[in-house]
PQR file with spaces between the fields and no chain letter, atoms N, CA, C, O and H, PARSE charges and radii, in Angstrom:
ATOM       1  N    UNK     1       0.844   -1.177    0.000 -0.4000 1.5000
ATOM       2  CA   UNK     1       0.000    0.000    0.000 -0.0000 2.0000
ATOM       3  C    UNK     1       0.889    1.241    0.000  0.5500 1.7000
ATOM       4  O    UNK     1       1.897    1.127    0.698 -0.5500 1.4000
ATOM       5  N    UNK     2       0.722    2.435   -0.656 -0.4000 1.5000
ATOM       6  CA   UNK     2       1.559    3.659   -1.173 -0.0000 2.0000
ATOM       7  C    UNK     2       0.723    4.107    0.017  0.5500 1.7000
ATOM       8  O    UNK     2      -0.498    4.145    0.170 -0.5500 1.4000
ATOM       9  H    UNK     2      -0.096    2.527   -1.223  0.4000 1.0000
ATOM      10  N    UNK     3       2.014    4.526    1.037 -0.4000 1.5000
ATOM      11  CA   UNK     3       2.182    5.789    2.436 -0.0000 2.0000
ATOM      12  C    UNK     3       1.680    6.910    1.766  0.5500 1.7000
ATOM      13  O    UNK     3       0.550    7.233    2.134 -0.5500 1.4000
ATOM      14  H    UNK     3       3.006    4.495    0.913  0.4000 1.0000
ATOM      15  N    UNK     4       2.241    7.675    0.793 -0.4000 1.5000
ATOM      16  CA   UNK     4       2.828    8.747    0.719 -0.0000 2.0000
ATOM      17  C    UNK     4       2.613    8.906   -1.072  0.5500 1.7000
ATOM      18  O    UNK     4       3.008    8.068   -1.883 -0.5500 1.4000
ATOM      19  H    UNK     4       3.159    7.413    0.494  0.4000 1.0000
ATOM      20  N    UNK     5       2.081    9.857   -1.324 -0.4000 1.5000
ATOM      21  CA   UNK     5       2.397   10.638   -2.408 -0.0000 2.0000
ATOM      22  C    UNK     5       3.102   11.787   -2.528  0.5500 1.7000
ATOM      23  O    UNK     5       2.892   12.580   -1.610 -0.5500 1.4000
ATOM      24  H    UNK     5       1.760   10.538   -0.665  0.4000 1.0000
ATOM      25  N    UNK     6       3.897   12.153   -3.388 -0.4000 1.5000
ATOM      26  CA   UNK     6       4.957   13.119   -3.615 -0.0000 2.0000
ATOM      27  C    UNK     6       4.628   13.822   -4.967  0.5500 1.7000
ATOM      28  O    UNK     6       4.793   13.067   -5.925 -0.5500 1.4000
ATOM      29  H    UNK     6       4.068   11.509   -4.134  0.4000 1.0000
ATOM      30  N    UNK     7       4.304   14.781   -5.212 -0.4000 1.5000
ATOM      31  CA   UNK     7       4.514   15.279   -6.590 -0.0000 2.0000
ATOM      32  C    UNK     7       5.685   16.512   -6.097  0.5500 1.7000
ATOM      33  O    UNK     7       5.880   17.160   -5.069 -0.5500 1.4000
ATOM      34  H    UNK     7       4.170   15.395   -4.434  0.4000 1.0000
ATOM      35  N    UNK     8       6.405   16.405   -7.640 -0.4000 1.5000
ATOM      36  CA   UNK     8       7.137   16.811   -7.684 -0.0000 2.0000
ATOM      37  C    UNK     8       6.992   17.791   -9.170  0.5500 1.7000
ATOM      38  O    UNK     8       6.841   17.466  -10.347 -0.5500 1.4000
ATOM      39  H    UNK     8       6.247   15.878   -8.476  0.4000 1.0000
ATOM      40  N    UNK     9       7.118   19.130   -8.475 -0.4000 1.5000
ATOM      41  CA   UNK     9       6.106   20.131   -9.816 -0.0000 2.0000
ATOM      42  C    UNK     9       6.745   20.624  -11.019  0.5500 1.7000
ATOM      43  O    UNK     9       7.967   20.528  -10.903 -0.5500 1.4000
ATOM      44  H    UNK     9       7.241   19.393   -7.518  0.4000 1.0000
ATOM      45  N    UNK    10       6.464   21.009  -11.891 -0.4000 1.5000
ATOM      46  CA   UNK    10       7.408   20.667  -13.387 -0.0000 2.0000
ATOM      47  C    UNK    10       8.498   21.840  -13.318  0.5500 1.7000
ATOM      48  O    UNK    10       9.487   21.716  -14.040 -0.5500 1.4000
ATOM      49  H    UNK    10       5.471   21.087  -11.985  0.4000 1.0000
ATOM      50  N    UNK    11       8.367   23.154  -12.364 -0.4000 1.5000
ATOM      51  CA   UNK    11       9.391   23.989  -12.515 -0.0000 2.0000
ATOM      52  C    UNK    11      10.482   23.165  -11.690  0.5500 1.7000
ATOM      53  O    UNK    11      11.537   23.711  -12.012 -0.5500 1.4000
ATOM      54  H    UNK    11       7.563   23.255  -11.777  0.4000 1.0000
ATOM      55  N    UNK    12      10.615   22.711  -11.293 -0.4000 1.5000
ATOM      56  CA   UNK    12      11.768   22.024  -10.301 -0.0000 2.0000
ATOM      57  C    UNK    12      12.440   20.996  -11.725  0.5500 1.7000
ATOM      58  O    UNK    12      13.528   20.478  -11.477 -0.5500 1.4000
ATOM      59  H    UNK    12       9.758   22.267  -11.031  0.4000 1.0000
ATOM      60  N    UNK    13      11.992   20.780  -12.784 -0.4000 1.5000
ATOM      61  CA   UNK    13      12.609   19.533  -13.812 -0.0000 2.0000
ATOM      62  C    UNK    13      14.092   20.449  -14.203  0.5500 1.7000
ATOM      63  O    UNK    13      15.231   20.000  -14.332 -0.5500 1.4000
ATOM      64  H    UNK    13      11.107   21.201  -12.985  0.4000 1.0000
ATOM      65  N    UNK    14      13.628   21.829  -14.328 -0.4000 1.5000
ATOM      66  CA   UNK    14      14.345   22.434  -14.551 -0.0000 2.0000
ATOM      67  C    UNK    14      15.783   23.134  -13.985  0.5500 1.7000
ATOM      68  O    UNK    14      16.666   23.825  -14.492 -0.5500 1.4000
ATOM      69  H    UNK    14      12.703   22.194  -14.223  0.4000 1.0000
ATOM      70  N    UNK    15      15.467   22.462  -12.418 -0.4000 1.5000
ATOM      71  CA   UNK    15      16.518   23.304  -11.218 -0.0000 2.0000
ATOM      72  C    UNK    15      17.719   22.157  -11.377  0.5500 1.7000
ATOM      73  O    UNK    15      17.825   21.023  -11.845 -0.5500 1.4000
ATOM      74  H    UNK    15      14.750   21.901  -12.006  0.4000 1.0000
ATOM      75  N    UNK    16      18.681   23.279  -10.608 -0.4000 1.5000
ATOM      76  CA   UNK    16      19.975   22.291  -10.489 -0.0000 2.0000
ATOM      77  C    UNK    16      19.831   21.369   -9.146  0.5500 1.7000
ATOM      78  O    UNK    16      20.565   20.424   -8.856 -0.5500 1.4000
ATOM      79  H    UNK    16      18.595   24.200  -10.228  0.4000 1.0000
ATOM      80  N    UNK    17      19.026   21.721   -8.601 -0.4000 1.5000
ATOM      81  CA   UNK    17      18.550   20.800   -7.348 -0.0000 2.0000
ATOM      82  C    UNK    17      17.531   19.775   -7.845  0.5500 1.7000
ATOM      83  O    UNK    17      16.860   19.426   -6.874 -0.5500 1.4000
ATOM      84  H    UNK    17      18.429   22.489   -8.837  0.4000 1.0000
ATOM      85  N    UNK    18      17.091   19.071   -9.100 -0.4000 1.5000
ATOM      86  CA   UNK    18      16.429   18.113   -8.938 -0.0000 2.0000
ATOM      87  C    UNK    18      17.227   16.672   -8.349  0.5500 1.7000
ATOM      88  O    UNK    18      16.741   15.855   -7.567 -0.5500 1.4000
ATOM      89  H    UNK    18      17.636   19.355   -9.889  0.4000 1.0000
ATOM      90  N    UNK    19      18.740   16.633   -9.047 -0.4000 1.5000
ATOM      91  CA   UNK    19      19.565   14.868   -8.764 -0.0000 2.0000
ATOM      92  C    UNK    19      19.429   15.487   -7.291  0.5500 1.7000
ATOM      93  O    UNK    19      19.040   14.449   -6.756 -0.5500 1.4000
ATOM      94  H    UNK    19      19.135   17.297   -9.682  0.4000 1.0000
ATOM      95  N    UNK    20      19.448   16.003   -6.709 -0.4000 1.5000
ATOM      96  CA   UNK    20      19.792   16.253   -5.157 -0.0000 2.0000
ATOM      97  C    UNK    20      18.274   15.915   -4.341  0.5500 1.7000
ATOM      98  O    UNK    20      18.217   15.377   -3.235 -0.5500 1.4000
ATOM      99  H    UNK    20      19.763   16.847   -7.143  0.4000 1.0000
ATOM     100  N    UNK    21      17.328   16.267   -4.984 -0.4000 1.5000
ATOM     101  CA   UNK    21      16.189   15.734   -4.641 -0.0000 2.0000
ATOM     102  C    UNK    21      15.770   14.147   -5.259  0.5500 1.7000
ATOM     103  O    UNK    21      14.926   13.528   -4.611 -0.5500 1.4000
ATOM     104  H    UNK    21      17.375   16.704   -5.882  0.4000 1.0000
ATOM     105  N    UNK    22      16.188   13.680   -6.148 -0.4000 1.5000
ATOM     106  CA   UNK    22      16.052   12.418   -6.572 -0.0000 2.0000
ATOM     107  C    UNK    22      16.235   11.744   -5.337  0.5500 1.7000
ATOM     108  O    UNK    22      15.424   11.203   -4.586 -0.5500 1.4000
ATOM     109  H    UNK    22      16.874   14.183   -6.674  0.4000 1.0000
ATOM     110  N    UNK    23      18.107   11.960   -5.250 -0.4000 1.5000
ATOM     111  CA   UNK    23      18.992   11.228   -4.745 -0.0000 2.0000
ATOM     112  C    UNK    23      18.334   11.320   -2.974  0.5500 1.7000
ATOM     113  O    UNK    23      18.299   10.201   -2.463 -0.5500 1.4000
ATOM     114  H    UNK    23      18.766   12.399   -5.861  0.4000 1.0000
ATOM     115  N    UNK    24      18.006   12.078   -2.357 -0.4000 1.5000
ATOM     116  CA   UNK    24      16.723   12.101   -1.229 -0.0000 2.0000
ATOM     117  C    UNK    24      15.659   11.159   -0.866  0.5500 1.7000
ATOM     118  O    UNK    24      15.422   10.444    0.108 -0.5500 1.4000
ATOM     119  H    UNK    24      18.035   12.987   -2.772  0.4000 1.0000
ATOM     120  N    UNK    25      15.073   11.423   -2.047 -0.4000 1.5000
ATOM     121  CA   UNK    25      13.273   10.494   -2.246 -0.0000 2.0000
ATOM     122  C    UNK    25      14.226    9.092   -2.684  0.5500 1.7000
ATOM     123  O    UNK    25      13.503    8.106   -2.547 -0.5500 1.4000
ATOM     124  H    UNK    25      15.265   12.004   -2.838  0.4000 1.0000
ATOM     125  N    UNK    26      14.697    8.958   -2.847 -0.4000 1.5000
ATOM     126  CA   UNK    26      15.400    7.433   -3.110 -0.0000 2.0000
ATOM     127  C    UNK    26      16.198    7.148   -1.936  0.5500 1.7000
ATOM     128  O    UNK    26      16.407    5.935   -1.919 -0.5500 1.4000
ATOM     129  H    UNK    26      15.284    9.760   -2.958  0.4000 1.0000
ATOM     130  N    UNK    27      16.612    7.591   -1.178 -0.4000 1.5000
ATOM     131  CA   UNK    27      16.726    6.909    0.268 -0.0000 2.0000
ATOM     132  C    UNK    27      15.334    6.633    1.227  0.5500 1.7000
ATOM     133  O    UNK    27      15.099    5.843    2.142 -0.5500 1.4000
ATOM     134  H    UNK    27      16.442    8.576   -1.192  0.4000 1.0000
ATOM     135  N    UNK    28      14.486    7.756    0.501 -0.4000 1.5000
ATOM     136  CA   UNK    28      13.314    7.662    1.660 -0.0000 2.0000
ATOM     137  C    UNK    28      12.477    6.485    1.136  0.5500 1.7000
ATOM     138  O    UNK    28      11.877    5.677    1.844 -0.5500 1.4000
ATOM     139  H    UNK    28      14.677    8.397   -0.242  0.4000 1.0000
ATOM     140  N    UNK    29      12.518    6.502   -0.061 -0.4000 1.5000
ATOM     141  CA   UNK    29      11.435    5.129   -0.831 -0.0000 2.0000
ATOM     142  C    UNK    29      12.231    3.771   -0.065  0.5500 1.7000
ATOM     143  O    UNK    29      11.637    2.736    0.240 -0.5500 1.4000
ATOM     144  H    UNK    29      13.006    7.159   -0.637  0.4000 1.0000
ATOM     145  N    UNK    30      13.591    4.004    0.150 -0.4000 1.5000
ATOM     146  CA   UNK    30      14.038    2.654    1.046 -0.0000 2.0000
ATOM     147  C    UNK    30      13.319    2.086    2.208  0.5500 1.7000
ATOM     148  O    UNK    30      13.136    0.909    2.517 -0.5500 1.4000
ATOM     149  H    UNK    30      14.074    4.845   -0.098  0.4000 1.0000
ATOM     150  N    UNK    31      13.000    3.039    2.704 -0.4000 1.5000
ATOM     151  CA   UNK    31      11.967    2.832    4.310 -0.0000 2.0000
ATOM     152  C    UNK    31      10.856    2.937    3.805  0.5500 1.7000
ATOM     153  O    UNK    31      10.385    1.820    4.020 -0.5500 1.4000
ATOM     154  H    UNK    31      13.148    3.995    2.453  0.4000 1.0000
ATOM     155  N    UNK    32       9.978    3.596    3.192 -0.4000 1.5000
ATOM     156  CA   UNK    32       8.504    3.956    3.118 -0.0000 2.0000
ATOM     157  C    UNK    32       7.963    3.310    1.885  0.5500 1.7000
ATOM     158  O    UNK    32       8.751    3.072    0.970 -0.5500 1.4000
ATOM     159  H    UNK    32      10.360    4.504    3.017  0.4000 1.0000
ATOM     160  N    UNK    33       7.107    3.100    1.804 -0.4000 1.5000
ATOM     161  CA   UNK    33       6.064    2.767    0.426 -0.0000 2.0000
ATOM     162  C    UNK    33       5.733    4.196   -0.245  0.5500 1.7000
ATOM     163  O    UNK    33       5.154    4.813    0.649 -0.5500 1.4000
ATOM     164  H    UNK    33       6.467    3.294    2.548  0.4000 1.0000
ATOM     165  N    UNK    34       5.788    4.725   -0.975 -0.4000 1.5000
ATOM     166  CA   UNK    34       6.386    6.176   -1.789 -0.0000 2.0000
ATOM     167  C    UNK    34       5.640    6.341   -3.272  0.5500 1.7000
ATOM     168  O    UNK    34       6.006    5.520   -4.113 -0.5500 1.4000
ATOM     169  H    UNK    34       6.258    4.223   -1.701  0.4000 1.0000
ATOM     170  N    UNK    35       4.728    7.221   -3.646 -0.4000 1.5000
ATOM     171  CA   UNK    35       4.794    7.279   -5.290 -0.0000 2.0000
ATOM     172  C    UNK    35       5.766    8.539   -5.446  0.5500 1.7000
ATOM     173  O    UNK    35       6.176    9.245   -4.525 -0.5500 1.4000
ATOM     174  H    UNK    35       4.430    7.888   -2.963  0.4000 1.0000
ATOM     175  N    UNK    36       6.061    8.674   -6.870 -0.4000 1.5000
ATOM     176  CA   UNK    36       6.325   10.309   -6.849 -0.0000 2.0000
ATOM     177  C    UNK    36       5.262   10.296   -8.041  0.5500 1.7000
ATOM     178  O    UNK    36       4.893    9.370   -8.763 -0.5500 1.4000
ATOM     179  H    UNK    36       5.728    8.100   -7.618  0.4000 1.0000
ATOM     180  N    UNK    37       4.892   11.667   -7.999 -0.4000 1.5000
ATOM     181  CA   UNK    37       4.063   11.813   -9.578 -0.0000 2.0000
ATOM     182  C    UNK    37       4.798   12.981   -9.805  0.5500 1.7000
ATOM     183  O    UNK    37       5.162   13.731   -8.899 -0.5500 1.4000
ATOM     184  H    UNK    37       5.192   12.420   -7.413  0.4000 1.0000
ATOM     185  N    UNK    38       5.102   13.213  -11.404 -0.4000 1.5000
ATOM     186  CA   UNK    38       5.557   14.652  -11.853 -0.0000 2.0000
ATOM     187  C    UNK    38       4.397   15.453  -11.688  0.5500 1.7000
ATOM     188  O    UNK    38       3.284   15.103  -11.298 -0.5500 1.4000
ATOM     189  H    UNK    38       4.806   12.604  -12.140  0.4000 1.0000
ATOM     190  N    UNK    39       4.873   16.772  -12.098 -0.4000 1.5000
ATOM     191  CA   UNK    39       3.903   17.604  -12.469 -0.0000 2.0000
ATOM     192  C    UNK    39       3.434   18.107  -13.638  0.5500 1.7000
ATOM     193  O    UNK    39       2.961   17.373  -14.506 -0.5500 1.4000
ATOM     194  H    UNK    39       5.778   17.056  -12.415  0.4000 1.0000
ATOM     195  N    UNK    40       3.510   19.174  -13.739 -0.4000 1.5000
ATOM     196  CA   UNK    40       3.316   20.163  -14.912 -0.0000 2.0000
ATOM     197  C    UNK    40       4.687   20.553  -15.672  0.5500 1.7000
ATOM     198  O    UNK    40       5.786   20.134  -15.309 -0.5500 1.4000
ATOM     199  H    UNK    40       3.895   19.770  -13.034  0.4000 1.0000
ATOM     200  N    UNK    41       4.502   21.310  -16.645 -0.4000 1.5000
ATOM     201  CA   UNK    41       5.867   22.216  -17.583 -0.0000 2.0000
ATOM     202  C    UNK    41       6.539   20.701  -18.315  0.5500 1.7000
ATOM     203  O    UNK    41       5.853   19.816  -18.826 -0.5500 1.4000
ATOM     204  H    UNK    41       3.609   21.650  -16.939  0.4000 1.0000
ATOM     205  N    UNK    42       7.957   20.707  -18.203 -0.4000 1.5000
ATOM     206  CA   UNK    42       8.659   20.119  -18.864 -0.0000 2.0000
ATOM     207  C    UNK    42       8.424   18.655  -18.107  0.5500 1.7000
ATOM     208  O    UNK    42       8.634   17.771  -18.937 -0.5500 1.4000
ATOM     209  H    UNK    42       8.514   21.426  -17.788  0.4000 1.0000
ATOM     210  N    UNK    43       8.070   18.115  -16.849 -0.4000 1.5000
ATOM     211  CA   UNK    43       7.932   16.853  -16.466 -0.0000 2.0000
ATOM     212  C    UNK    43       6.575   16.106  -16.995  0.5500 1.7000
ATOM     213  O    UNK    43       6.163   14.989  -16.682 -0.5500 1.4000
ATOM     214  H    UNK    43       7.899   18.833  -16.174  0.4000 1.0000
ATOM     215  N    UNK    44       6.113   16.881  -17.723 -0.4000 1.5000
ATOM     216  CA   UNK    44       4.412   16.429  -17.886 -0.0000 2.0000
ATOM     217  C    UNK    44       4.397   16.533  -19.309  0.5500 1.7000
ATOM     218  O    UNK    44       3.294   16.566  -19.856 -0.5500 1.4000
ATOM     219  H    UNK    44       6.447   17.788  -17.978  0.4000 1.0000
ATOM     220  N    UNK    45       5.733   16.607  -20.204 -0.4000 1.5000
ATOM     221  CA   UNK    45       5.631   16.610  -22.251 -0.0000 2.0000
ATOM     222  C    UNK    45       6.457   15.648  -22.158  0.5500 1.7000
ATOM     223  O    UNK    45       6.879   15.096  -23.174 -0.5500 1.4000
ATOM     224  H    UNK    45       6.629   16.580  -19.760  0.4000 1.0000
């Protein structure tokens, strides 16, 4: 069963902080049951 939903919103596809947020939500998906969904802008074409 998915804990937790995460979206993650389409201006962020664009930041230099997304691998830094990947690399985050992929330690946390280790412990938790996790979706991510994109969002809008460039994560959603």
């Amino acid at each position: 069963m998915i804990a937790t939903v995460i979206k993650i919103g389409g201006s962020i596809g664009q930041s230099h902080k997304l691998e830094h947020l990947m690399m985050r939500l992929s330690e946390f998906a280790g412990r938790y049951n996790i979706m991510i969904v994109p969002g809008g802008g460039a994560l959603a074409e």
